[in-house]
C-alpha positions in Angstrom: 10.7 6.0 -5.1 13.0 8.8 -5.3 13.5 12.1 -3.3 14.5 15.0 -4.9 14.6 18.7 -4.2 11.5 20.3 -4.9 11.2 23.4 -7.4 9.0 26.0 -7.7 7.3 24.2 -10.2 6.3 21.4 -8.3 4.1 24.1 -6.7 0.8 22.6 -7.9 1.6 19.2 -6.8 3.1 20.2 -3.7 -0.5 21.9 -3.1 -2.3 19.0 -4.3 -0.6 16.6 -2.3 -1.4 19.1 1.1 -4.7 19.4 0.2 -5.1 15.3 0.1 -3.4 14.9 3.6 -4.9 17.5 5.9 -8.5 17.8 7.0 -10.9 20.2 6.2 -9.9 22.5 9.1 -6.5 23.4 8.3 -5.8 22.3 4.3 -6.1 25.6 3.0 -3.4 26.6 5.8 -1.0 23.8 5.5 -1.0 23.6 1.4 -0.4 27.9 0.9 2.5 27.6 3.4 3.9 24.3 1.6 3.4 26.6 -1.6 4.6 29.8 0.0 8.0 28.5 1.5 9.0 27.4 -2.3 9.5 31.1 -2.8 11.5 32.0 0.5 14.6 34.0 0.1 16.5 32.7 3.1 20.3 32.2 3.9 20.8 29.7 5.2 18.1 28.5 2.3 14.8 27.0 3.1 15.1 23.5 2.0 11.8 21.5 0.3 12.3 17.9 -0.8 9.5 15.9 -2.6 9.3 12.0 -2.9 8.1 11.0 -6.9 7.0 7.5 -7.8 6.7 7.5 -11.5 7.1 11.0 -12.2 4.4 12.0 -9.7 5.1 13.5 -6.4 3.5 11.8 -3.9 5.3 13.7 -0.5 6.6 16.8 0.6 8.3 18.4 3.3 10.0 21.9 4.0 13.0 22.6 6.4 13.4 26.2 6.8 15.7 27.9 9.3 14.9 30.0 12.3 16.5 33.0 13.7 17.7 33.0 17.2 19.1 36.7 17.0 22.0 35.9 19.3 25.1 36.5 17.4 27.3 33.3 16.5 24.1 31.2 17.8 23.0 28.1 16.8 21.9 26.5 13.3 18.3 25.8 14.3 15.8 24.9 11.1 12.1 24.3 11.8 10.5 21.1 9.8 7.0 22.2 8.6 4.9 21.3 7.0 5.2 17.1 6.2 2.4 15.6 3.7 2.3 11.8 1.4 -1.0 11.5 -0.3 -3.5 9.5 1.7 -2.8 6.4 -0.8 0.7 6.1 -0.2 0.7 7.1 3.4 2.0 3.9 5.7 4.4 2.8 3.4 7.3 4.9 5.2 7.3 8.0 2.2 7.2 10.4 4.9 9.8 9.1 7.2 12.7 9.0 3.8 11.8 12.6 3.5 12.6 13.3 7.0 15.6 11.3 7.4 17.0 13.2 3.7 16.0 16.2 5.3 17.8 15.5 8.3 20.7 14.3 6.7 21.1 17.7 4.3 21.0 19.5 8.1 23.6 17.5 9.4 25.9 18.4 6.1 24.9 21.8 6.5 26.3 22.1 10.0 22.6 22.7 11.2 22.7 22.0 14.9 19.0 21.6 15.8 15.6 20.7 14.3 12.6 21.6 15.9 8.4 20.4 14.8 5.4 21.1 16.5 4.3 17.5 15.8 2.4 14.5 16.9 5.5 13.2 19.4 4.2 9.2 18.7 5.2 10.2 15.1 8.5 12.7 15.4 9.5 10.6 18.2 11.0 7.6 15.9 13.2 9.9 14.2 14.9 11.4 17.7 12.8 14.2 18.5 12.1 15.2 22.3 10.5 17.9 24.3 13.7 17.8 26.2 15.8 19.0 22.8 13.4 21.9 22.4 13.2 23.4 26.1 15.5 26.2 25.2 13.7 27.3 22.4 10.8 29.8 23.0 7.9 29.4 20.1 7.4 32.3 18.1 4.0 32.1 19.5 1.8 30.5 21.8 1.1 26.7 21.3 -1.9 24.7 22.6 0.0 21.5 22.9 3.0 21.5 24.5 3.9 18.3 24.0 4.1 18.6 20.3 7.1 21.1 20.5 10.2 18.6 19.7 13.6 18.8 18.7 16.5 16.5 17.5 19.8 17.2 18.2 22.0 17.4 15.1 25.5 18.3 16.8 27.5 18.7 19.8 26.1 22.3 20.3 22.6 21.4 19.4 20.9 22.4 22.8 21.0 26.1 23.6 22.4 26.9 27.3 20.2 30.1 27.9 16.2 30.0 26.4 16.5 31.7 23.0 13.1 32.9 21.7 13.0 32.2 17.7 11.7 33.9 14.9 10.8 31.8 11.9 10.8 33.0 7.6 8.1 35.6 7.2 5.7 32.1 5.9 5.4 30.8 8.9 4.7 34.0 10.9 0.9 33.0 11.0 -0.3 32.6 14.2 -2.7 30.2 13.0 -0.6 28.1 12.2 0.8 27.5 15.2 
């Protein structure tokens, strides 16, 4: 297996692979962001890695950064979305994209990652509702619980609650 940096032409497969993992209640969703963040602007860039057995992709995840509009703030990215199609889930694809992701952060200088996650899952790789406290949602969540972060630096938690805007992708309330 082999992680790689995804490209706008792995768009179709990115969807594909989306569409596979996620129910019927929020597919549609979850594939048009993967799609949609391949094509965001951003600086600091948005960051989309895919894992390819054979050629194939068979996983993808995005990293994209928020905005905490406080001047010389933090280096906070958001991880969203994370799919491996349904035959080659359990086999740990999903947590080698993470940990690359994580690692490009880390290089970057990044100095917090935030999901709004299953905290069972995001838990093994370090995230904690305690790392995202000062972090306000862009918009309301049902599950509290979900919103994590993992620390990436020294300066990785914020002292005063900073509320975040995300890359014009994820400003869906839906899918929040």
């Amino acid at each position: 297996m082999r992680i790689r940096e995804a490209t706008f032409s792995d768009r179709d497969a990115i969807r594909d692979i989306h569409l596979s993992a996620f129910g019927a209640d929020e597919r549609e969703i979850v594939a048009k962001l993967a799609v949609d963040l391949l094509s965001e602007g951003t600086r600091p860039p948005t960051i989309a890695l895919v894992a390819e057995v054979g050629g194939s992709a068979i996983g993808h995840v995005a990293f994209s950064p928020v905005s905490t509009g406080v001047a010389d703030g933090l280096g906070v990215y958001i991880l969203a979305p994370l799919a491996v199609r349904p035959e080659h889930q359990k086999r740990g694809v999903g947590s080698l994209l993470v940990e690359d992701g994580k690692r490009q952060l880390s290089e970057m200088g990044v100095d917090l990652l935030l999901v709004y996650g299953d905290p069972e899952y995001y838990g093994r790789f370090g995230f904690s509702v305690a790392a995202a406290e000062g972090c306000i949602p862009p918009y309301d969540i049902e599950h509290r619980l979900g919103w994590q972060g993992v620390v990436l630096s020294e300066r990785g938690i914020p002292e005063s609650p900073l509320r975040l805007e995300c890359v014009a992708s994820l400003r869906d309330p839906a899918l929040w």
